[in-house]
N, C-alpha and C positions, 0 to 999 in steps of 0.2 A: 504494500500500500504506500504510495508515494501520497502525500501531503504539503502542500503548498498556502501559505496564505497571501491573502492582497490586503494590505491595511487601510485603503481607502478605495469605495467603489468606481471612482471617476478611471481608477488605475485600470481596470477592468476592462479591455477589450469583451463585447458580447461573444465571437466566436470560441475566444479562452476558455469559456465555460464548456463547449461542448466536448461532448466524452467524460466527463466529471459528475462524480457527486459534489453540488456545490451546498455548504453551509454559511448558513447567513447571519450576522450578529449585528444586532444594534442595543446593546444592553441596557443603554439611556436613552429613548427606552421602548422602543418599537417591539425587539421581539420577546422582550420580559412582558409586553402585552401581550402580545400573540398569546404567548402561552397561556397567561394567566385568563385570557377570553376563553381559549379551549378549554381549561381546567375548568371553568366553573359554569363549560355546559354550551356555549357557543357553538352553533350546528356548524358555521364554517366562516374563516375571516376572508374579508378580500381586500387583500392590499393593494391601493394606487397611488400614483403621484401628485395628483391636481384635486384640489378641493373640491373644483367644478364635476371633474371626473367622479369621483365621489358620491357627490349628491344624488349626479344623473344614475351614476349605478346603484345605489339604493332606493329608488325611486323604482327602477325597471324591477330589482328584485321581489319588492313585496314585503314588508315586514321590518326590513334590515334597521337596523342599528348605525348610524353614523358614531366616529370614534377619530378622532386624532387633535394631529396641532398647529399650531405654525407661530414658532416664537416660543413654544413651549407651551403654548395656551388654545383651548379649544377653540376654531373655527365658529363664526355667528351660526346657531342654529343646531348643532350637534348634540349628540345624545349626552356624549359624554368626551372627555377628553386624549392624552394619553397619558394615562398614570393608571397602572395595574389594579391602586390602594381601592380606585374606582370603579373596579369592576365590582359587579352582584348577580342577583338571581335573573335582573330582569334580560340580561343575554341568554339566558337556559333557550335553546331549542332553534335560537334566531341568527339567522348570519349578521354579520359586520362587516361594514366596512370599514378600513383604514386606513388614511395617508397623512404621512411623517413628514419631514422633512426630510432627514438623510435614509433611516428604515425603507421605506418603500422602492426608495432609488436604487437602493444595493440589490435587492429583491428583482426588480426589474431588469438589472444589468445583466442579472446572473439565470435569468430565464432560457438561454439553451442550453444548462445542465442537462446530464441527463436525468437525474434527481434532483430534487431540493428539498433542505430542511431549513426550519432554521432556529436559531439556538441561544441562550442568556445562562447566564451562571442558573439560574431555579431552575434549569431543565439541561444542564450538561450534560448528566449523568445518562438521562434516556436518548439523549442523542450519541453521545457515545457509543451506549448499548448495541444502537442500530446499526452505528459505520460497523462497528465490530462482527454485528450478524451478517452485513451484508458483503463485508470485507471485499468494497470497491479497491478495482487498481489504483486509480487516482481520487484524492480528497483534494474538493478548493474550499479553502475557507476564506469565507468574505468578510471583512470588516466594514461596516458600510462608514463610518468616521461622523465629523462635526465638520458640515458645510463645505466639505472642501478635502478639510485637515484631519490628518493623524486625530484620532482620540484614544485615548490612554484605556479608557474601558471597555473598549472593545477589542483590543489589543490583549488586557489580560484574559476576558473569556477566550480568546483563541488561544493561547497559550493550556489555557486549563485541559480544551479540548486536546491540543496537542501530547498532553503531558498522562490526559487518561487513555487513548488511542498507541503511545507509544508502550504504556504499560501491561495493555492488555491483550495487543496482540498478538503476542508469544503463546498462550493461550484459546484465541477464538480461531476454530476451526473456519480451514478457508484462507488462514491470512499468516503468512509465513514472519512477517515484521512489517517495521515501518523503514521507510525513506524520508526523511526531513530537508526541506528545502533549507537556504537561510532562513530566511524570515518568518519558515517553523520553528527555527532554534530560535532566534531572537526572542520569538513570540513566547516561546517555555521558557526558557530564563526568565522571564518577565512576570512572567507569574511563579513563577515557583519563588521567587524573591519577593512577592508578594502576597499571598495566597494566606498567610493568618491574618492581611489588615488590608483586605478590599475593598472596605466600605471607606478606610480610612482614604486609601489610593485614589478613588474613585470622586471624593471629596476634593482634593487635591488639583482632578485633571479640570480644564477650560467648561466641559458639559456638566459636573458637578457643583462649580462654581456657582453657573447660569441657572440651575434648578436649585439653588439655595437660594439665590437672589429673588427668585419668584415663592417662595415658602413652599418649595416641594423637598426637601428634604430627603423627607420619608421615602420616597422613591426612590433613593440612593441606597436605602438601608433593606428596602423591601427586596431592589435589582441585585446586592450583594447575597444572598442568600443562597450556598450553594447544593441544587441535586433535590428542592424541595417540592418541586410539579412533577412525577413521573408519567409524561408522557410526550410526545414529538411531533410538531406543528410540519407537516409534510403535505409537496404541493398535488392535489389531485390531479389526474388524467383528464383532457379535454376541456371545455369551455372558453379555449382561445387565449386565455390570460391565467394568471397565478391567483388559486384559489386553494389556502390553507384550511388541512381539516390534521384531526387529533388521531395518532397513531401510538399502538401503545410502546413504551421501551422494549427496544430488543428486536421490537419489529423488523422487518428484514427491507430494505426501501428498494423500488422499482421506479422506472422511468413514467 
């Protein structure tokens, strides 16, 4: 299993992705939503980029749930924002949609995988699980960054990922080891120097800062939490765009 990260999605060539499982991180805080919409019953999330796009798409679906932000702050009109702390019952059964700022863009970038997941420290662990069951030749792991730039916490979930993928290979049938690119190693160093004070690190980086400034906090403290969703926000087959639904750990992931 060769393993490669991109630490900012602009990096990303769309064809790069193809032939690859790509995974997706935006841990401040797109896909720490993701999951936590799926965990608590969300039939299916649709992530897009334009607000307008958005609307139009839950409007055609029926039911849906608008979700995201722009500046950190919910959109005029939306159900709800993007902070996890925000999700409840009333997503049980309904899709979503939602568009980030940077989340959605990396998502899109990386849509000729031949897989996608994607992934935040509260759901590492099942995402793990899965490269491990599915023991693709190649892993891309996508950082989707802050506007542009390098972000620090997205950088250390991929490291994490890196660091559980490397350890557990030796082990899962199918997958003889790993191959680390640079900016794999980079990326595991980086957390493994890290990894007892994430929440601290994470406070630290530019997108930390910016969600303390607006009194979101908690959502640094909520995203630090690791391996606490088990399940894997995976892109289904068909309907022409990326449509996240809830796969369990371990599950084995298909094109």
């Amino acid at each position: 299993m060769e393993i490669d990260v991109v630490f900012r999605w602009p990096d990303l060539l769309p064809e790069e992705a193809e032939g690859r499982v790509a995974v997706v991180i935006d841990v401040l805080r797109a896909t720490s939503m993701i999951a936590a919409l799926l965990a608590a019953g969300a039939r299916e999330v649709w992530p897009v980029k334009e607000v307008d796009e958005a609307r139009r798409l839950a409007s055609e679906l029926g039911g849906a749930l608008l979700a995201g932000e722009r500046g950190g702050l919910p959109p005029a009109g939306f159900d709800m924002g993007n902070s996890p702390r925000e999700v409840d019952a009333k997503v049980q059964g309904r899709p979503v949609v939602l568009t980030t700022t940077n989340g959605t863009s990396a998502i899109q970038r990386a849509a000729r995988a031949e897989a996608l997941v994607t992934a935040a420290f509260v759901n590492a662990g099942a995402v793990v699980a899965s490269l491990l069951a599915t023991a693709p030749e190649r892993v891309l792991i996508v950082c989707a960054g802050t506007e542009g730039a390098f972000s620090l916490d997205d950088a250390l979930c991929a490291g994490g990922i890196v660091a559980g993928l490397a350890s557990g290979a030796g082990e899962a049938p199918g997958c003889s080891g790993v191959r680390l690119t640079d900016s794999a190693v980079a990326a595991r160093l980086l957390y493994e120097s890290q990894q007892d004070k994430l929440a601290a690190a994470m406070r630290s980086c530019r997108h930390g800062r910016r969600l303390e400034s607006l009194g979101m906090g908690g959502d640094i403290d909520w995203a630090a939490r690791e391996s606490v969703i088990d399940l894997v926000p995976v892109r289904a087959p068909g309907q022409g765009q990326s449509r996240l639904v809830a796969a369990q750990a371990g599950a084995r992931l298909s094109a």
